[in-house]
C-alpha positions in Angstrom: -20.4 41.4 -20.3 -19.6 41.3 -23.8 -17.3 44.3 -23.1 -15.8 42.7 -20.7 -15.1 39.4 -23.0 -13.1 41.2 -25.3 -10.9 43.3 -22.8 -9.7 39.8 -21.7 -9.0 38.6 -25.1 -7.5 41.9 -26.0 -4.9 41.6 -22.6 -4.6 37.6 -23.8 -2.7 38.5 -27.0 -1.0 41.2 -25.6 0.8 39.1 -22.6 1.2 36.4 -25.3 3.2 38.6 -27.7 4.9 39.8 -24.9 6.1 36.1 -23.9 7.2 35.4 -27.4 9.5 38.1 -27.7 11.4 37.2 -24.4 14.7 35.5 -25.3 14.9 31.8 -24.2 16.6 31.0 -21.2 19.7 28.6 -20.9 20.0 26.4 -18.1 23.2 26.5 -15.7 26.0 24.6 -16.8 26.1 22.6 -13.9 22.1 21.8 -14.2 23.2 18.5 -16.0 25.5 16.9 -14.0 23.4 17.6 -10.7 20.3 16.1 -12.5 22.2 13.2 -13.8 24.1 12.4 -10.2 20.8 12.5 -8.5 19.3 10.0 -11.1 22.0 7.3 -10.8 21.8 8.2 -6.8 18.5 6.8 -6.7 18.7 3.7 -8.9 21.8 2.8 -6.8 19.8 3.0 -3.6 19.1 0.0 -2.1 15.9 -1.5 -2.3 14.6 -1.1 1.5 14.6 2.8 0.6 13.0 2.6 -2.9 9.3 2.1 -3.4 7.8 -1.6 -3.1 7.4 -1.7 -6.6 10.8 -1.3 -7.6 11.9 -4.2 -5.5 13.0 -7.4 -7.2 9.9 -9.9 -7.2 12.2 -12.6 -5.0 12.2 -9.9 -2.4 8.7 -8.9 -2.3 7.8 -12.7 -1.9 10.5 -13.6 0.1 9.0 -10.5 2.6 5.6 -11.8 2.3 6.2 -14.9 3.4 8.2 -13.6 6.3 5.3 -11.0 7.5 2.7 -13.6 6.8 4.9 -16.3 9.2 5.2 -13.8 11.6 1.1 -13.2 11.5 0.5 -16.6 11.6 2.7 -17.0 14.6 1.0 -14.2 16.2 -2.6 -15.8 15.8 -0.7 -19.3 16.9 0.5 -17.1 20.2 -2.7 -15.2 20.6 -4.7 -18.6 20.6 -2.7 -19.9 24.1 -3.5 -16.9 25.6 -5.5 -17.2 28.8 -7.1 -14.4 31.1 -4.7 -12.9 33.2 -5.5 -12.6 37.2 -3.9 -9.0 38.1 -5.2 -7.6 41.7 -7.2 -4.7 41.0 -8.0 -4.9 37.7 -8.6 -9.0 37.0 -12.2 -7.3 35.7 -10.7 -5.2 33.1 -8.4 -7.3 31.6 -10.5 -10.4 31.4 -13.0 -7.9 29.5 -9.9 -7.2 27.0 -9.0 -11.1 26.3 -12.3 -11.9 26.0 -12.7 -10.1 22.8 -9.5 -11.2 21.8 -10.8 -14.9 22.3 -14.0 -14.4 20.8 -12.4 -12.7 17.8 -9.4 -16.1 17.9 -12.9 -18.3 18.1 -14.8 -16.7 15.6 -11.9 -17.3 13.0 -10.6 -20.5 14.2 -14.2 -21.6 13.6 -14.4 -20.1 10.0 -11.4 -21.7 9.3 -12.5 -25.3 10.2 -15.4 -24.8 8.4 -13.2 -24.0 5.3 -11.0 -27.3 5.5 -13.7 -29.3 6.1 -15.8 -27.9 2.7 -12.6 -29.1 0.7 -12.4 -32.0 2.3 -15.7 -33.2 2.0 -16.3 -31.6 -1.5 -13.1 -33.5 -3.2 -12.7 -30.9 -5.5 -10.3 -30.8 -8.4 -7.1 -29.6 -8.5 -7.9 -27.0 -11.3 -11.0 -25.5 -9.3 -8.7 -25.4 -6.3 -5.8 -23.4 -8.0 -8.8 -21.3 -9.8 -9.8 -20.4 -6.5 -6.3 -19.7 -4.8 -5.4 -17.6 -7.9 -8.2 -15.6 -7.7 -7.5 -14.8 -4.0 -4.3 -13.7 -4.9 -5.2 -11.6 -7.6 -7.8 -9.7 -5.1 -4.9 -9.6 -2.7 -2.6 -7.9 -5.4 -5.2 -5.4 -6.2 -5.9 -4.7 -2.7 -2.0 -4.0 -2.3 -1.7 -2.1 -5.4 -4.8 0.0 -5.0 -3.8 1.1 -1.2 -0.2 1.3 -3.0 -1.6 4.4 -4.9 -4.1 5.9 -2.5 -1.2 5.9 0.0 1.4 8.1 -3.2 -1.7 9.9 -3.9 -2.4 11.1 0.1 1.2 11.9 0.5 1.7 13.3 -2.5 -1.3 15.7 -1.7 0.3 16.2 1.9 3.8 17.2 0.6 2.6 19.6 -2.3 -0.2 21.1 1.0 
């Protein structure tokens, strides 16, 4: 075993002397100019293509608000809906809005519970934004942290 140590320290040397005396390599001429173009290529891109942390923070609010409108809306919608009476299949799709109702109930009823806790508790206006900024600071690490499990799982599918 020994033996076989200093055989791969001997071979270690060897190759790294051998490396050494290898000239250095020059890049193409044109190596610069491509590398630069494709630089200023991507900062000129607009921010739709560009990663969400690259966009201006008036933009990423601006499309917050929008998606969480549009969820809101969708819950709003969801809440009207009523079990549909389709021949054949009345069975099956009442089964389908009836978790959707339970699900609507279930949070409409969470949700009265929380406005009627602040009213009833009159709470301060520091506690309140104390509480609201820590949601959004959960919320921003949740973002951020899914952010880089996402770059991480395609990075690992892309290099795979």
């Amino acid at each position: 075993m020994n033996e076989r140590h200093k055989e791969q320290e001997r071979l270690a040397a060897e190759i790294g002397r051998e490396l050494k005396s290898l000239p250095m390599l020059k890049a193409p001429a044109t190596l610069l100019p491509r590398v630069m173009a494709a630089v200023h290529s991507q900062a000129a891109a607009p921010a739709q293509q560009s990663s969400w942390e690259s966009w201006p923070a008036p933009l990423r609010v601006a499309l917050l608000v929008v998606l969480v409108t549009c969820f809101g809306g969708l819950c709003l919608l969801g809440s009207g809906l009523r079990p549909l009476e389709v021949a054949g299949g009345a069975g099956e799709v009442r089964a389908g809005f009836a978790v959707l109702s339970a699900l609507w109930n279930a949070l409409s009823g969470v949700a009265g519970a929380v406005v009627w806790i602040l009213k009833n508790l009159e709470l301060s206006t520091p506690f309140v934004v104390g509480c609201l900024s820590a949601l959004a600071l959960g919320y921003g690490l949740c973002v951020g942290v899914g952010a880089i499990y996402f770059k991480l799982a395609m990075t690992r599918r892309n290099e795979g």
